[in-house]
PyMOL commands that place a pseudoatom at each C-alpha (Angstrom):
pseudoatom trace, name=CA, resn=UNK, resi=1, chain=A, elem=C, hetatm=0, pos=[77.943, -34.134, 55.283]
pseudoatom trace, name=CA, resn=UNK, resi=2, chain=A, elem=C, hetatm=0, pos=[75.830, -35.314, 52.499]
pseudoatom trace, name=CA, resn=UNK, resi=3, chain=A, elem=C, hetatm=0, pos=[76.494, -33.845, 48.948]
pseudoatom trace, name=CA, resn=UNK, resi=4, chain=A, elem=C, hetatm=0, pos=[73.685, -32.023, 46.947]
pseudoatom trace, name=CA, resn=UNK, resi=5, chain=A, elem=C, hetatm=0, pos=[73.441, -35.465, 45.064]
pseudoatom trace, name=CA, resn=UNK, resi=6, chain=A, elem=C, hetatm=0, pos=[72.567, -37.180, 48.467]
pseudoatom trace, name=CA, resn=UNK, resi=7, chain=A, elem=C, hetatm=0, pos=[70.403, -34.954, 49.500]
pseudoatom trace, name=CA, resn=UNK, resi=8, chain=A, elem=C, hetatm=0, pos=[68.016, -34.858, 46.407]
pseudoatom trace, name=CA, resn=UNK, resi=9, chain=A, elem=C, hetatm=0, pos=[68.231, -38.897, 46.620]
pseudoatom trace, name=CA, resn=UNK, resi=10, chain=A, elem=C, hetatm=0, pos=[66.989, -39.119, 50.421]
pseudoatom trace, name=CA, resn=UNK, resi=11, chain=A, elem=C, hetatm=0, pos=[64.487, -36.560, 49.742]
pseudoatom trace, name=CA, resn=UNK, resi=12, chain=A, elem=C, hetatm=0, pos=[62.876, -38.363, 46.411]
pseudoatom trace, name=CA, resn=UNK, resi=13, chain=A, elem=C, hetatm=0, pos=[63.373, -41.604, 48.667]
pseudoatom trace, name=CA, resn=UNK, resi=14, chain=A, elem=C, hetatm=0, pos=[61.274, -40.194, 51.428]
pseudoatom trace, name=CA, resn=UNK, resi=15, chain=A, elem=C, hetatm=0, pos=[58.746, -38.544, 48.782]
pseudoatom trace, name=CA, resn=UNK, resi=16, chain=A, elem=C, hetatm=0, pos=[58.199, -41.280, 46.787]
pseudoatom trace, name=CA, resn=UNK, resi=17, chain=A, elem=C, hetatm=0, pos=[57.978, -44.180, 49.025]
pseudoatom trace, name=CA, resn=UNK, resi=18, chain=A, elem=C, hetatm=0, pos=[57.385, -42.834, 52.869]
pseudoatom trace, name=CA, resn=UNK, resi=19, chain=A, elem=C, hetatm=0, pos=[55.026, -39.652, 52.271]
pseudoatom trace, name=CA, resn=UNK, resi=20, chain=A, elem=C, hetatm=0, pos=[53.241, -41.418, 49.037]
pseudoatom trace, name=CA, resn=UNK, resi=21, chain=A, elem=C, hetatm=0, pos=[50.142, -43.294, 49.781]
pseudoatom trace, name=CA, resn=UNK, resi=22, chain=A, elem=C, hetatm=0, pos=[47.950, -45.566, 48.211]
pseudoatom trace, name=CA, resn=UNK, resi=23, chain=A, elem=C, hetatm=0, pos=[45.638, -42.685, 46.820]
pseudoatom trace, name=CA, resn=UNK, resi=24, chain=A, elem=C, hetatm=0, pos=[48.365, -40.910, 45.433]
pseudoatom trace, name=CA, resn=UNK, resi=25, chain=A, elem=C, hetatm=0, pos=[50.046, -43.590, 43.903]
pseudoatom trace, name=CA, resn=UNK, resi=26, chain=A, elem=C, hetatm=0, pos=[46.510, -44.773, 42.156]
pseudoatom trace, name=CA, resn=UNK, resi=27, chain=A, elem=C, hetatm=0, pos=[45.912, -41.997, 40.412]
pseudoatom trace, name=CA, resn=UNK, resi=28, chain=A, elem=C, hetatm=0, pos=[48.926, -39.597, 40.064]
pseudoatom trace, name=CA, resn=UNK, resi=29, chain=A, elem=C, hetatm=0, pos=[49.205, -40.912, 36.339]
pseudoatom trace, name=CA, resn=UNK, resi=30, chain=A, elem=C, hetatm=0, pos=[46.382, -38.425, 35.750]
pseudoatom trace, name=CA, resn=UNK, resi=31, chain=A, elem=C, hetatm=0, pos=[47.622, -34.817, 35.400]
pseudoatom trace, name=CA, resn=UNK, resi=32, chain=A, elem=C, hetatm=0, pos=[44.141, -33.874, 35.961]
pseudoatom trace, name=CA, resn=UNK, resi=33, chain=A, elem=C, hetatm=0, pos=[43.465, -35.651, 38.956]
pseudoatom trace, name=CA, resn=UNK, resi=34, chain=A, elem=C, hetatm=0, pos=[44.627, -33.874, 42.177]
pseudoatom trace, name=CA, resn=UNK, resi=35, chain=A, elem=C, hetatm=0, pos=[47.048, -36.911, 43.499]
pseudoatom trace, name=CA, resn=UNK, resi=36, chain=A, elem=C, hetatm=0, pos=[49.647, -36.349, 40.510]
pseudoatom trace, name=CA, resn=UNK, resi=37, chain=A, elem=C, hetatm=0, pos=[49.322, -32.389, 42.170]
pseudoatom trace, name=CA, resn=UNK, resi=38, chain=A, elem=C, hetatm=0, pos=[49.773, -33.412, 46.053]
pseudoatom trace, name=CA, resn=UNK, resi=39, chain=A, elem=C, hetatm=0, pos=[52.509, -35.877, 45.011]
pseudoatom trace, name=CA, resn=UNK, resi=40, chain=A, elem=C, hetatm=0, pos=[54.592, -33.579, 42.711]
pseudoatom trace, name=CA, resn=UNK, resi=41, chain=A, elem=C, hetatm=0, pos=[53.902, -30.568, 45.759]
pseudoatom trace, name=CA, resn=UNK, resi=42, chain=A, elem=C, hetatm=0, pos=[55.439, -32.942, 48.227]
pseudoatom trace, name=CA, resn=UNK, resi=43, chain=A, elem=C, hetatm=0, pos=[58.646, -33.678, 46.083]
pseudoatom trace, name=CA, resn=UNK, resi=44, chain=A, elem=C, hetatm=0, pos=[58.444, -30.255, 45.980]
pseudoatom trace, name=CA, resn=UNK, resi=45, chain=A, elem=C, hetatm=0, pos=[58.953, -29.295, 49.597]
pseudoatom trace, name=CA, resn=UNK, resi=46, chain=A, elem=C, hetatm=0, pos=[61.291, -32.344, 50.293]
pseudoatom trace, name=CA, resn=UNK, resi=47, chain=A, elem=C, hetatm=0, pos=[63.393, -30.831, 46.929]
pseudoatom trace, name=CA, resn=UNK, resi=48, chain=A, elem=C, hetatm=0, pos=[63.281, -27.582, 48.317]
pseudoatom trace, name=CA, resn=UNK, resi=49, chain=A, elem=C, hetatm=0, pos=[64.348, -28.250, 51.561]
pseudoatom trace, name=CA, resn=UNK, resi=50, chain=A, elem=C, hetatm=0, pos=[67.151, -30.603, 50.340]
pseudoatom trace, name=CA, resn=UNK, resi=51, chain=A, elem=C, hetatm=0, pos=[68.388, -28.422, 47.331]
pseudoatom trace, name=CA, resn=UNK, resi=52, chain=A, elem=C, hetatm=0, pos=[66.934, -25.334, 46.509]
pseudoatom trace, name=CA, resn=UNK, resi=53, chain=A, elem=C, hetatm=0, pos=[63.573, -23.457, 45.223]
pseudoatom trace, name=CA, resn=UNK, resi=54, chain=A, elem=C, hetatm=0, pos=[64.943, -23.996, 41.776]
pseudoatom trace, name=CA, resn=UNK, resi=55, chain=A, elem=C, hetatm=0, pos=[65.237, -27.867, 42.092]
pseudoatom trace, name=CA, resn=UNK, resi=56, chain=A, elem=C, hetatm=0, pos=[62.453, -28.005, 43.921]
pseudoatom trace, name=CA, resn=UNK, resi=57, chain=A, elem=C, hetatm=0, pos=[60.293, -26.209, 41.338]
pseudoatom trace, name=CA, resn=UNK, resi=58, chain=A, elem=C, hetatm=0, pos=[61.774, -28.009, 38.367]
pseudoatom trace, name=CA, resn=UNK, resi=59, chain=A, elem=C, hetatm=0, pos=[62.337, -31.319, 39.782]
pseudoatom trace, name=CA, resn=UNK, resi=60, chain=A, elem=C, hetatm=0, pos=[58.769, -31.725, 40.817]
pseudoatom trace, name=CA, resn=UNK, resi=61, chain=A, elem=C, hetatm=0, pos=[57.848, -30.697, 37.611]
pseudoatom trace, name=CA, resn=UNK, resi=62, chain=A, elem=C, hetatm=0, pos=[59.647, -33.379, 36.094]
pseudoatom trace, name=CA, resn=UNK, resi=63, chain=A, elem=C, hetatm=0, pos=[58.349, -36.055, 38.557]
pseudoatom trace, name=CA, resn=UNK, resi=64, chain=A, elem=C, hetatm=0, pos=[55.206, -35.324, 37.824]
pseudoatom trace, name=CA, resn=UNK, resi=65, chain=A, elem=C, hetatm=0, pos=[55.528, -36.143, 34.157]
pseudoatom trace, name=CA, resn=UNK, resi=66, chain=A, elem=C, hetatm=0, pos=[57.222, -38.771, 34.946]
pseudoatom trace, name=CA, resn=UNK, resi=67, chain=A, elem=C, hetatm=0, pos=[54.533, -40.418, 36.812]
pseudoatom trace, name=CA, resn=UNK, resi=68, chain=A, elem=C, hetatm=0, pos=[52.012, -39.959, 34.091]
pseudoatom trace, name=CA, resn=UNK, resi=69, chain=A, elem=C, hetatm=0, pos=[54.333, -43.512, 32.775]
pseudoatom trace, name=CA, resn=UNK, resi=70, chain=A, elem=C, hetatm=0, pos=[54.295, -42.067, 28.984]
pseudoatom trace, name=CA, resn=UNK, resi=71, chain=A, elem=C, hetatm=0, pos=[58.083, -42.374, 29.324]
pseudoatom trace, name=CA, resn=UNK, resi=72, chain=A, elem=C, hetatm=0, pos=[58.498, -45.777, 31.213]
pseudoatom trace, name=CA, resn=UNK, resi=73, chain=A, elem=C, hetatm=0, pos=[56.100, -47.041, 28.340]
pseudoatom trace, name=CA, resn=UNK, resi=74, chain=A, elem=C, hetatm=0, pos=[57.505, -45.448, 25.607]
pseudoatom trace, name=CA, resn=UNK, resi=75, chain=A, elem=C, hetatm=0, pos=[60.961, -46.941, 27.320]
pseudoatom trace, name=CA, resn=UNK, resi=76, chain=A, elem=C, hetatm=0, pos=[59.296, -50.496, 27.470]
pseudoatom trace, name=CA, resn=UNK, resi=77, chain=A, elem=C, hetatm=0, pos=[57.952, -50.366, 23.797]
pseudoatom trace, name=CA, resn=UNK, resi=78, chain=A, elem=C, hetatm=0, pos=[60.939, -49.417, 22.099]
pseudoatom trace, name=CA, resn=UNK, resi=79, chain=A, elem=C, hetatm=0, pos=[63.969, -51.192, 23.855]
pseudoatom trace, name=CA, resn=UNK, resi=80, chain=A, elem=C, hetatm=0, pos=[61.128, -54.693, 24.003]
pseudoatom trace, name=CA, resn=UNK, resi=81, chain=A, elem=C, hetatm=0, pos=[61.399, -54.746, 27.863]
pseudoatom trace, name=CA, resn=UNK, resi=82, chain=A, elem=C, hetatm=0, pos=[58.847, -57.245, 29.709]
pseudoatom trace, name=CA, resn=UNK, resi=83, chain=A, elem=C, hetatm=0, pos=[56.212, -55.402, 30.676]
pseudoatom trace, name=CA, resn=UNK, resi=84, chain=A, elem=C, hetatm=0, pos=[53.845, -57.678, 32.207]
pseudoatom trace, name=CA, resn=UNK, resi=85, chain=A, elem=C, hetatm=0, pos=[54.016, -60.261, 35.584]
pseudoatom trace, name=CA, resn=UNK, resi=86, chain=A, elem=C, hetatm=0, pos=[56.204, -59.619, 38.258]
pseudoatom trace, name=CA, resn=UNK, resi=87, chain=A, elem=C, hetatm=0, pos=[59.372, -59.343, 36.117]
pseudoatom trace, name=CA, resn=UNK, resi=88, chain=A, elem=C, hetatm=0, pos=[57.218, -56.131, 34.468]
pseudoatom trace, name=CA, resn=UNK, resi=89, chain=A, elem=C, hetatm=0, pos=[56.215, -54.515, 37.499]
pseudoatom trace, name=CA, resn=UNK, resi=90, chain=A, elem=C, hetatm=0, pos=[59.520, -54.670, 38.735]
pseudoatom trace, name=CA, resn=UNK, resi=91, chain=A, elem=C, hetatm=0, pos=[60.632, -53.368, 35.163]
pseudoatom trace, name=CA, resn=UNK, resi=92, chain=A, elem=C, hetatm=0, pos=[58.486, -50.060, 35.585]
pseudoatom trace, name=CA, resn=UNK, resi=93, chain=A, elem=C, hetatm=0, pos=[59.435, -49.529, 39.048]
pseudoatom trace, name=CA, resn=UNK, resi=94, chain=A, elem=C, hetatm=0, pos=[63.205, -49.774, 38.056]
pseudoatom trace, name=CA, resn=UNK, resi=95, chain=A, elem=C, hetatm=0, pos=[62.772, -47.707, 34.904]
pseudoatom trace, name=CA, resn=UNK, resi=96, chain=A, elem=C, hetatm=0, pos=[60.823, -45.001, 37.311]
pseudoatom trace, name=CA, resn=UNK, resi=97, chain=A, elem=C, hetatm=0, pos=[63.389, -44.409, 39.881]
pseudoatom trace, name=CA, resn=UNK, resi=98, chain=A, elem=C, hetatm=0, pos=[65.847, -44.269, 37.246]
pseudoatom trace, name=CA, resn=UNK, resi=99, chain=A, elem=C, hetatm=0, pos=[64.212, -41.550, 35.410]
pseudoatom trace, name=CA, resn=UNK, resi=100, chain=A, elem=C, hetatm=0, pos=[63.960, -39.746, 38.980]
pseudoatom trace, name=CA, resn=UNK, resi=101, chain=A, elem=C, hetatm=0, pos=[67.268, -39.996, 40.207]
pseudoatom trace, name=CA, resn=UNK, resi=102, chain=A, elem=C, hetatm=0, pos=[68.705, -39.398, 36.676]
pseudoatom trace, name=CA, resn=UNK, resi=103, chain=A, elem=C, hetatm=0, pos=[66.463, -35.938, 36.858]
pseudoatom trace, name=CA, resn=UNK, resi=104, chain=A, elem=C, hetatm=0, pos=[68.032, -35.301, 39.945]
pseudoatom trace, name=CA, resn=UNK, resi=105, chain=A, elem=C, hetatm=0, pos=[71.919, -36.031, 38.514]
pseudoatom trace, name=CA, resn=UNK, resi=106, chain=A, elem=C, hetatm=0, pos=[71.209, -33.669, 35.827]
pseudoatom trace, name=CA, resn=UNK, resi=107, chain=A, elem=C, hetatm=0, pos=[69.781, -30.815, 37.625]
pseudoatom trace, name=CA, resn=UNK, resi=108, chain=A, elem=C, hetatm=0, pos=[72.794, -30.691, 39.862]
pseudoatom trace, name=CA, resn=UNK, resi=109, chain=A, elem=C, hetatm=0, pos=[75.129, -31.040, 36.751]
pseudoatom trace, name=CA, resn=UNK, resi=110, chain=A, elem=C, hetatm=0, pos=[73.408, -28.433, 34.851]
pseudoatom trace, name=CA, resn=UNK, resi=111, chain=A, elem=C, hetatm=0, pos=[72.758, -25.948, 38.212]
pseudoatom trace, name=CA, resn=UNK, resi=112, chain=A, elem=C, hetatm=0, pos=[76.944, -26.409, 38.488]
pseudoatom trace, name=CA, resn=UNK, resi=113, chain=A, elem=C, hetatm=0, pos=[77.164, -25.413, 35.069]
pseudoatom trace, name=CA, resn=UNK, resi=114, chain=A, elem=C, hetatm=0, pos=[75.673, -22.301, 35.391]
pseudoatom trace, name=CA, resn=UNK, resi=115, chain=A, elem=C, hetatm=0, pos=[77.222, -21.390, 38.678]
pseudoatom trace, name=CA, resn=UNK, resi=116, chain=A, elem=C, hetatm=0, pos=[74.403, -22.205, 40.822]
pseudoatom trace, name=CA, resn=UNK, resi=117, chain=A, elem=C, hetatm=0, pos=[75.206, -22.740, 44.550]
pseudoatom trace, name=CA, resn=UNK, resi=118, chain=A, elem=C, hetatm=0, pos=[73.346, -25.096, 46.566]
pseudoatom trace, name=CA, resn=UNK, resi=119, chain=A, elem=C, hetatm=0, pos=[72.720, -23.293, 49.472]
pseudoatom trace, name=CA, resn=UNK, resi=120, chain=A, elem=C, hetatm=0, pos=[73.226, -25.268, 53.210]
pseudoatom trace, name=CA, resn=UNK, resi=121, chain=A, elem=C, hetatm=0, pos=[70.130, -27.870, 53.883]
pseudoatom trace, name=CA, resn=UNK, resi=122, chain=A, elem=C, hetatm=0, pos=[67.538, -26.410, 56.260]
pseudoatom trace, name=CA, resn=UNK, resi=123, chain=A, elem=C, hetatm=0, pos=[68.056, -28.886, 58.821]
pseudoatom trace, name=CA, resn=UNK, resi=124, chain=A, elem=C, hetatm=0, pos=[71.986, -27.762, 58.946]
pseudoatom trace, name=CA, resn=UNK, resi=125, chain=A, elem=C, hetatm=0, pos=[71.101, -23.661, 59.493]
pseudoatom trace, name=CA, resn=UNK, resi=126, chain=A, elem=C, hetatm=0, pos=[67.993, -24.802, 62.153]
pseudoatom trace, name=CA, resn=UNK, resi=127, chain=A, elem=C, hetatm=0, pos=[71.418, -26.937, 64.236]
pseudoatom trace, name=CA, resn=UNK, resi=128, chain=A, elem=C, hetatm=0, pos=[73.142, -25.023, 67.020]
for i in range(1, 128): cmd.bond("trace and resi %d" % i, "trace and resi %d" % (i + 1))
show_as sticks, trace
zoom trace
């Protein structure tokens, strides 16, 4: 059985790099374009599914912002990290997971603080 922490991982995993496609990954660094919308809504569902409405909700909030790279540039600017070439591109995809999977951590700290349960994972209550 896979703990909350798992669960969020494999469904960000699937989000971000199975369900993503080339339109959404062009322009979801626009809030006002619709791909940064479709993108967040499908971390949304996976979230949901894996977690709860709450992470779901929140989490794909985040991701979204994330994506807009203010904070993997901001990140790259002040610590000096190389931005450009390969070793930069691999720099910005690093620094994005982190800040996704570090959202997810968080959430499932803070939702233990306060008590929250995370319910059973759809796929477990659908099993005979």
């Amino acid at each position: 059985m896979l703990t909350p922490f798992e669960r969020g991982l494999v469904a960000n995993l699937i989000a971000d790099w199975i369900l993503q496609n080339d339109w959404m990954a062009t322009y979801k660094v626009s809030l006002k374009h619709p791909a940064a919308w479709v993108h967040a809504s499908i971390h949304a569902v996976m979230l949901t599914l894996a977690l709860d409405w709450r992470a779901g909700l929140v989490l794909a909030t985040v991701h979204m912002l994330v994506d807009t790279r203010v904070p993997a540039n901001w990140w790259i600017r002040t610590f000096k990290q190389t931005s450009e070439g390969r070793a930069g591109f691999i720099v910005k995809i690093g620094l994005d997971q982190v800040l996704h999977i570090g959202a997810i951590a968080i959430w499932i700290e803070i939702a233990d603080l306060l008590g929250w349960t995370m319910p059973e994972p759809v796929w477990r209550l659908l099993a005979p």
